[in-house]
C-alpha positions in Angstrom: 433.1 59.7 60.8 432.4 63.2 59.3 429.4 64.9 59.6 429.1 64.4 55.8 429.2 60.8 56.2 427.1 60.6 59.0 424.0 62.8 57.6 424.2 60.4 54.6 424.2 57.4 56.4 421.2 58.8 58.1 419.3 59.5 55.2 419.9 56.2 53.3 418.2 54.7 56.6 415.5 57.4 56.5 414.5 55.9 52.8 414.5 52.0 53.6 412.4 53.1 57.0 410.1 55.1 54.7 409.8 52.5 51.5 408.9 49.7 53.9 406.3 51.4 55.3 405.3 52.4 51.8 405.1 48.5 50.9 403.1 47.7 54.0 400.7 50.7 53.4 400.3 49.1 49.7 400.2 46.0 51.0 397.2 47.1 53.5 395.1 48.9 51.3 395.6 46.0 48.5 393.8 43.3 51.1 390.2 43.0 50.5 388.8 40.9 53.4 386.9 37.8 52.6 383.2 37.6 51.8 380.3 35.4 51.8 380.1 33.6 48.0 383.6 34.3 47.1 385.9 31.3 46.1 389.3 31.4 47.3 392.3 29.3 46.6 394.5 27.9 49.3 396.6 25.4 50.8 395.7 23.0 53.2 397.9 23.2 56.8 396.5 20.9 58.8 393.6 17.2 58.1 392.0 16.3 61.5 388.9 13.9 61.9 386.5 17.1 62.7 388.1 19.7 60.4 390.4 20.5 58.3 392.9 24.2 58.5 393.5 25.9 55.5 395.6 28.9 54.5 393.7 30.8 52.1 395.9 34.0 52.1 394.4 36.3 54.8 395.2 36.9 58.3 393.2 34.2 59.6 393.5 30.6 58.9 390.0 29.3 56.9 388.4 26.1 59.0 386.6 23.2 56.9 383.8 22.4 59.7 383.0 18.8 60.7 379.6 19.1 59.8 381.0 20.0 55.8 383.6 17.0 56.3 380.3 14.2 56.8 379.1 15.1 53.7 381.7 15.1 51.6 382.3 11.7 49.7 384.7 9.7 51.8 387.4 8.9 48.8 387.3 12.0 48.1 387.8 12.9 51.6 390.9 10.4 52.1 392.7 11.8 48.9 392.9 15.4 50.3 396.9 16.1 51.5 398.4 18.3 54.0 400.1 20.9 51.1 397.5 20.4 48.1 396.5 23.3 47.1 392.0 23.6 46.7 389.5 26.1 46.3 387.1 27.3 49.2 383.5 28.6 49.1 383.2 31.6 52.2 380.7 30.5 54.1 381.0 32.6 57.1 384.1 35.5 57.1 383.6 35.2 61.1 381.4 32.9 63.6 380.6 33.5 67.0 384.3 31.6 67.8 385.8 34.2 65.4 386.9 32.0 63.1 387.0 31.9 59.2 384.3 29.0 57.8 385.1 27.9 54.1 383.0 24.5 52.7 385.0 22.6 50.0 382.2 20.9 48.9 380.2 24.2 47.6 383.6 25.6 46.1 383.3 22.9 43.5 379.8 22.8 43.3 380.3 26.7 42.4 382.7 25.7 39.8 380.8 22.6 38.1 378.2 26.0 37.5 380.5 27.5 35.9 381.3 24.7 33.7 378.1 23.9 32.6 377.9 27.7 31.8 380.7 27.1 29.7 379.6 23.7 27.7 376.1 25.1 27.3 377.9 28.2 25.5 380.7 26.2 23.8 378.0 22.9 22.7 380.1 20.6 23.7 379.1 17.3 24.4 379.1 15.6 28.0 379.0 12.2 29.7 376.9 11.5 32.2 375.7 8.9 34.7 372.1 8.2 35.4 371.5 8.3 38.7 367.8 7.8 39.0 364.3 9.0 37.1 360.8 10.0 37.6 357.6 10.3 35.6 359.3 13.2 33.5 362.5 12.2 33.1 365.8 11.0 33.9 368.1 12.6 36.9 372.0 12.6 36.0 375.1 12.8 37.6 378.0 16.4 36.7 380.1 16.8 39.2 379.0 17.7 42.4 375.2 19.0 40.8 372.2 16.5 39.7 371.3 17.5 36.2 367.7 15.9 34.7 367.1 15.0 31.5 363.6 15.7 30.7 361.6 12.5 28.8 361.0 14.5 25.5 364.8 14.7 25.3 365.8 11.0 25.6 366.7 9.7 22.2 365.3 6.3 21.2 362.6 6.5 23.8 359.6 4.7 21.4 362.2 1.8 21.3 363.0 2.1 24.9 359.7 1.8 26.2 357.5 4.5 27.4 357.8 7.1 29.9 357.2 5.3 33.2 359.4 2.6 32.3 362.6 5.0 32.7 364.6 2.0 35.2 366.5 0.5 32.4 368.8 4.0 31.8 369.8 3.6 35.5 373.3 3.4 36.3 374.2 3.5 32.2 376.5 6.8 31.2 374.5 9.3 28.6 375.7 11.8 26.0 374.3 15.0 26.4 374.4 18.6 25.7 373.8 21.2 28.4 370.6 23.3 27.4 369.6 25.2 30.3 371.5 26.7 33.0 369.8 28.5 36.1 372.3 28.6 39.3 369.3 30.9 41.4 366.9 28.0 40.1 369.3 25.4 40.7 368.4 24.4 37.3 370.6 22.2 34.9 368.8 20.7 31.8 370.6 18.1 29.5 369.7 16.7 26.2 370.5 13.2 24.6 368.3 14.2 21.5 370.9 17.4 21.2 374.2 15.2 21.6 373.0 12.9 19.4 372.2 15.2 16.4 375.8 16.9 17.2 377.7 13.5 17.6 376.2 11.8 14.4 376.7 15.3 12.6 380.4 14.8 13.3 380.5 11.3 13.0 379.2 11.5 9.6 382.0 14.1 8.5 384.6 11.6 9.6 383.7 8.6 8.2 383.3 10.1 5.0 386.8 10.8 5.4 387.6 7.7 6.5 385.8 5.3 4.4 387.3 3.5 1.4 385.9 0.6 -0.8 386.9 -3.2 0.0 387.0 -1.9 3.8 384.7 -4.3 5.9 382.8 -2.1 8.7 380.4 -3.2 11.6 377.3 -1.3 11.7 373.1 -2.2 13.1 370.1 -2.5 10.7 368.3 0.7 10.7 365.6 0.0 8.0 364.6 -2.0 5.8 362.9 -0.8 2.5 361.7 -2.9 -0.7 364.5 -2.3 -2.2 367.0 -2.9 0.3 368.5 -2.6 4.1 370.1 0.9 5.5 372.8 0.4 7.6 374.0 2.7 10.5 377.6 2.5 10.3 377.7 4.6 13.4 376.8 8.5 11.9 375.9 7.9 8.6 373.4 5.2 7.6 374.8 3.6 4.3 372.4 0.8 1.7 372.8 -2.5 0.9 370.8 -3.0 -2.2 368.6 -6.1 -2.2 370.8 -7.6 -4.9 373.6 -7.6 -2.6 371.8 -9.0 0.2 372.8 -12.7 -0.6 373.9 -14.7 -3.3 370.6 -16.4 -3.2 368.0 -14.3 -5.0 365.6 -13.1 -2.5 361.9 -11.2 -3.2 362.4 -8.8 0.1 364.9 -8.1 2.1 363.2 -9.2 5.7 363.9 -13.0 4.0 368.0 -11.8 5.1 367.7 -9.4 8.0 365.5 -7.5 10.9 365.9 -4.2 11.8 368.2 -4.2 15.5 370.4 -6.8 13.4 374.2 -6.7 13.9 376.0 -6.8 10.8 379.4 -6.6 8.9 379.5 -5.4 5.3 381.7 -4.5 2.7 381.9 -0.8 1.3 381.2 -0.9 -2.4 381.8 3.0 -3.4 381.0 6.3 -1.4 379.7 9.7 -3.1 380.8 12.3 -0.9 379.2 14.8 -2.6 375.8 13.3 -2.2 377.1 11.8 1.5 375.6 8.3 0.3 377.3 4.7 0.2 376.7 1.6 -0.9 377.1 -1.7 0.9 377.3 -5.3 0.3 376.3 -8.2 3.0 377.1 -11.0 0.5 380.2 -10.6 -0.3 381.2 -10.6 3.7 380.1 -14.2 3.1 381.6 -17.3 0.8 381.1 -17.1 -2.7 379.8 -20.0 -3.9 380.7 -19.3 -7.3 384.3 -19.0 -6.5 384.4 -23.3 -7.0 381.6 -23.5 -8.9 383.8 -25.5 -11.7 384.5 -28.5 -8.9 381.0 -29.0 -8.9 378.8 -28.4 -12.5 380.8 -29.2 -15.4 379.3 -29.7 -19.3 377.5 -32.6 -20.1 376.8 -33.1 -16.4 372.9 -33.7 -15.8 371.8 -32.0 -12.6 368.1 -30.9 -11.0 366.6 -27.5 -9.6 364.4 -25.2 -9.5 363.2 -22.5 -11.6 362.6 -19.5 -9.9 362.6 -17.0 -12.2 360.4 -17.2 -15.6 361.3 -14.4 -18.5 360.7 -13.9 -22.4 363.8 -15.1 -23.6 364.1 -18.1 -20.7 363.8 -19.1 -17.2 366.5 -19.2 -14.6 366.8 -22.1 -12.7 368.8 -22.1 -8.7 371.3 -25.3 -8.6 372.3 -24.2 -5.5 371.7 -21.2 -3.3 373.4 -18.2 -4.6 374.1 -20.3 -8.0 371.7 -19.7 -11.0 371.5 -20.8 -14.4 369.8 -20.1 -17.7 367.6 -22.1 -19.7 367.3 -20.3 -22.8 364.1 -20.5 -24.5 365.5 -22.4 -27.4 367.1 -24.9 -24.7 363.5 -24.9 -23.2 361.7 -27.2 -25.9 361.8 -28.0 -29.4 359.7 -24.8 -31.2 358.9 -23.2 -28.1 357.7 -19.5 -28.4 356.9 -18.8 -24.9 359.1 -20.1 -21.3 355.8 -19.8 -19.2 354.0 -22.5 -21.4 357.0 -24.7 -20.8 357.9 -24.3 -17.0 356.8 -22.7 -13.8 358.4 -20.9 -11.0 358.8 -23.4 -8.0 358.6 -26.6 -10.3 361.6 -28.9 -9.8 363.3 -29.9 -13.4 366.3 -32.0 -14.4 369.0 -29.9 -16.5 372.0 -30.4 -18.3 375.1 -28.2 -18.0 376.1 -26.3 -21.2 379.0 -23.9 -20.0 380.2 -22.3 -16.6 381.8 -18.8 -16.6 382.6 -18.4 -12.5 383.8 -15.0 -13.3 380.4 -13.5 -14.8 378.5 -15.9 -12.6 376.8 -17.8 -15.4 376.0 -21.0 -16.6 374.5 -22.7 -19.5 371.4 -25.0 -19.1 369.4 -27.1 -21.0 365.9 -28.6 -20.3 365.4 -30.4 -23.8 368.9 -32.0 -23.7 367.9 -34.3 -21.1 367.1 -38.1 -22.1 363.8 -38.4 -20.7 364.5 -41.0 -18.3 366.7 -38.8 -16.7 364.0 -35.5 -16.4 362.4 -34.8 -12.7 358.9 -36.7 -12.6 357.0 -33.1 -13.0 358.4 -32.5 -16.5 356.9 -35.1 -18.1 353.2 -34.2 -19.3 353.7 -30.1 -18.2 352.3 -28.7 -20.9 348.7 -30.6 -20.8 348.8 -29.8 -17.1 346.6 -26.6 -17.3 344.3 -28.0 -19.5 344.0 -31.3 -16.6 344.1 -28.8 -13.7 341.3 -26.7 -15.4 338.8 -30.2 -16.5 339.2 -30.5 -12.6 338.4 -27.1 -11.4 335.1 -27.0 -13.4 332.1 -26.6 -12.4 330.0 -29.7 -10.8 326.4 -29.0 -12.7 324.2 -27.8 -9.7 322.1 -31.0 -8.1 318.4 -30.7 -8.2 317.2 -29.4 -5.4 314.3 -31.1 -3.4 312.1 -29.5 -1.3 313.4 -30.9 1.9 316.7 -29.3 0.8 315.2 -25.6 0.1 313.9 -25.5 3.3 317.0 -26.3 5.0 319.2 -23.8 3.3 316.0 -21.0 4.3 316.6 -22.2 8.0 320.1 -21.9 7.8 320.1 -18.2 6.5 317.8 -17.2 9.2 319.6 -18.3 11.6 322.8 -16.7 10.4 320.7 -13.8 10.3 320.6 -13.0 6.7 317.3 -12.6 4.9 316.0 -15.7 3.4 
């Protein structure tokens, strides 16, 4: 080999020597040792019954103690894996034994922090479990931390009972939004009143989209006003208007439902623009005038009950949910005036004039009836009032004797009224 040669070959070996040292130097002044609080990732080497080994990228292996191993939940526990990979809290960078101390268990409570950092910024909504309560509140389940959900943020609680009767939320799972967040405090505040307001909010926005007349939908009686039932369809409260309550006509709605009911309904139309929707109960229900004709045709001679008394007639129920009219001229030979004819509540024979199913009427007549045939309280109606009011008057006032004054004084005075 020349001399040429061999001064090149030396220098080519010069340069490796040299660039690996380089790379080790790097590689040396790159490591930053381990500290207490930080969270590192590594791989676990070894699982034994009072510790587990863990490679965590140092020079050291990183020990899970025994005393961190008996309070860590034991499923959890049993599904850890020589090879999975985990994060560690440093507990100790060196103990008396000169060995690396890492916990599992405050590695994740150090990350469900940082989570509920991250959903209290982002409002997101989170389940939860009750785990227990006090006189303020509930106490929850997130993760590895106990979160509490103070009393004033519980939805629903008039209707839940009141504050020291906080057993029944036990074990049930809660929607919640994260409000506060204080690791140095160990602080983590939820609120059902939040989530609630947030779920309903997008609830709402959906089912507008979603809802369509003719569908049939489940919902709960929210309210009940006089002029109908609301109905929370789960977001969005929607009415059913007394007149579609039931076929039957009805003076208030409490005579159908009770607020807590459970209820399917039909969608009858929905304004988006004014977010509002209108429901029906009856038709979820048989129509009884769908076969009306099987069972009232003309000429037939039926009895009901007026329950409805107007100008021009009175309406008369054959059946529930199936009415009729009596027009005035149907009522009585020259009468000018339904109320001096019939009553509401009085039962009367009638006689079918015409039934239209599909506009749900049907013709009636009082005075078409053969007499023989018309209920027993028809007969002698109109001199009623002037019978009932010879029997509501007056009894002249009976001379009183003295006896009878003096028992009426003693009477007073002992009620203690003046005499």
């Amino acid at each position: 080999m020349s001399d040429f040669e061999l001064g090149n070959r030396n220098g080519q070996e010069e340069e490796k020597d040299f660039a690996d040292m380089w790379e080790a130097l790097n590689s040396e002044y790159d490591y930053i040792s381990p500290s207490r609080g930080d969270i590192r990732e590594g791989i676990i080497l070894q699982k034994r019954p009072d510790e587990i080994i863990l490679d965590i990228g140092v020079k050291r292996d990183a020990i899970v103690p025994s005393y961190e191993l008996q309070r860590m939940d034991p499923e959890e526990l049993r599904g850890l894996k020589v090879g999975d990979k985990v994060h560690v809290y440093i507990v100790r960078p060196t103990n008396r034994d000169g060995n690396l101390i890492v916990s599992l268990r405050m590695a994740r409570q150090y990350e469900d922090w940082i989570k509920a950092q991250e959903l209290m910024d982002s409002g997101e909504i989170v389940t939860c479990t009750i785990t227990g309560y006090n006189k303020g509140g509930l106490l929850c389940s997130f993760g590895t931390l106990q979160g509490f959900v103070p009393a004033s943020q519980i939805a629903n609680t008039p209707q839940r009972g009141a504050r020291g009767d906080l057993s029944e939320y036990e074990g049930e799972e809660m929607r919640a939004k994260v409000i506060e967040v204080n690791r140095r405090r160990r602080r983590l505040i939820l609120s059902e009143r939040a989530a609630q307001r947030e779920w309903r909010a997008q609830q709402r926005e959906q089912l507008l989209e979603e809802l369509a007349p003719g569908q049939v939908r489940s919902g709960i009686i929210s309210s009940i006003r006089d002029f109908g039932a609301f109905v929370d369809l789960g977001g969005i409260d929607g009415l059913i208007h007394i007149s579609e309550l039931s076929w039957s006509r009805i003076k208030h709605p409490s005579e159908v439902v009770n607020v807590g009911d459970k209820v399917d309904v039909e969608v009858l139309n929905v304004d988006l623009d004014r977010q509002r929707i209108g429901l029906s109960l009856k038709r979820t229900r048989p129509d009884p005038w769908a076969s009306v004709e099987e069972r009232y045709q003309p000429g037939q001679v039926t009895e009901g009950t007026v329950v409805h008394v107007v100008d021009f007639g009175a309406f008369v129920e054959l059946e529930p949910g199936v009415e009729g009219l009596v027009h005035i001229s149907e009522l009585e030979q020259g009468a000018t005036a339904a109320e001096n004819v019939v009553r509401e509540g009085q039962k009367v024979s009638v006689e079918v004039l015409n039934v239209e199913p599909e506009r749900h009427r049907i013709g009636l007549s009082l005075r078409r009836v053969p007499e023989e045939l018309q209920a027993p309280q028809v007969a002698g109606e109109l001199e009623a009032p002037e019978e009932q009011a010879s029997e509501e008057a007056p009894e002249e006032p009976a001379e009183e004797k003295p006896e009878d004054v003096g028992e009426a004084e003693r009477v007073s005075v002992s009620d203690g009224e003046n005499p």
